[in-house]
N, C-alpha and C positions, 0 to 999 in steps of 0.2 A: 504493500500500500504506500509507503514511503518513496518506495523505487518512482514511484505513478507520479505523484504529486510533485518530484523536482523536474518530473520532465511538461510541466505545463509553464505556460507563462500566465501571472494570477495578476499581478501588480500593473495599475494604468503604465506606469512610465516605461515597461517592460514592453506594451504593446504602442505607444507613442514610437519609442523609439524603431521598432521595426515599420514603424509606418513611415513614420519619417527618415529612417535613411537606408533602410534597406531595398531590395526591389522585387519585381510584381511580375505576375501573366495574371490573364484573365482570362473569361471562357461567356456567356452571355449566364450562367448560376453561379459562377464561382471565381474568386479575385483572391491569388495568393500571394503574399507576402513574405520576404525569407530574407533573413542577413544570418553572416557568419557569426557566433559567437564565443569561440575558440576555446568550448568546451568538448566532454569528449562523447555526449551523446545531445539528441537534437532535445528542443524545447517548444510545445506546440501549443496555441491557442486557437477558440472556433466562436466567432463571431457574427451570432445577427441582430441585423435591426429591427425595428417595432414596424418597418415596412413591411417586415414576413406575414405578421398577421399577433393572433393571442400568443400569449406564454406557451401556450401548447403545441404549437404548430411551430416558435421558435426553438424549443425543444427539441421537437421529433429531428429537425434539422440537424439541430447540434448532436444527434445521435447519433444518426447514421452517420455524420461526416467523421465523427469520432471511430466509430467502428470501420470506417471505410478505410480511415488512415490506419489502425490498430494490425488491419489483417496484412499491411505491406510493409510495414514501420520500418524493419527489417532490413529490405534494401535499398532503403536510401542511404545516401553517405551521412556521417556522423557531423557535428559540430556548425546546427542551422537553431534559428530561432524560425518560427514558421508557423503563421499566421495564415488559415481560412475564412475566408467572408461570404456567406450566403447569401446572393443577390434573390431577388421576389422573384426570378424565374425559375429556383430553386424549389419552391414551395408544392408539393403535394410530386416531388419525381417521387420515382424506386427505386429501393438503394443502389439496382443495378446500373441506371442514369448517373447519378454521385457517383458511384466511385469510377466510372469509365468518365466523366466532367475531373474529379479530382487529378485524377491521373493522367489526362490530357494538362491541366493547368503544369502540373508535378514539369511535363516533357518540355514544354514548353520553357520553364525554369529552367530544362537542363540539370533537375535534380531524379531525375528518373529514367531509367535505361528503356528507349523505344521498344526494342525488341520484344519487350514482356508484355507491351501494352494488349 
């Protein structure tokens, strides 16, 4: 449970800071976020807005993205801070759309090897 909780990012300036100097792809649901942080495993947050819709429905989103990224975590390279945003064309996919959206933004970064896509 420990292991989990250092690899999020929880503190505003934590996610300030990758917004403002790190860099982006985006996908028409999903706008990722990533700077190096020269540590030796990555640190992840998932972000939506009150444009998604109820708590519930901002939620569901932040699940699956959560679980989207969880089942690949693995091969991505080490030492990112890295930020998900759930745009409102996000709302109401399956998780099958997420994580084939996530992992197109992922290639796009250049933090994720094509070949697996």
């Amino acid at each position: 449970m420990m292991e989990r909780k250092k690899k999020r990012l929880r503190k505003n300036w934590q996610f300030k800071q990758v917004f403002g100097q790190g860099r982006s792809a985006a996908t028409r649901e999903i706008v990722f976020y990533f700077l190096a942080n020269n540590l030796g495993f990555n640190r992840t947050g998932f972000v939506t807005s009150k444009k998604l819709g109820v708590a519930v429905v901002r939620n569901r989103v932040k699940r699956v993205m959560r679980e989207a990224y969880r089942t690949w975590e693995g091969q991505l390279p080490k030492g990112f801070d890295m930020v998900f945003v759930a745009r409102p064309a996000a709302v109401g996919r399956d998780f099958q759309r997420i994580v084939a959206e996530m992992k197109l933004v992922l290639c796009r970064a250049g933090l994720f090897p094509r070949e697996t896509r």
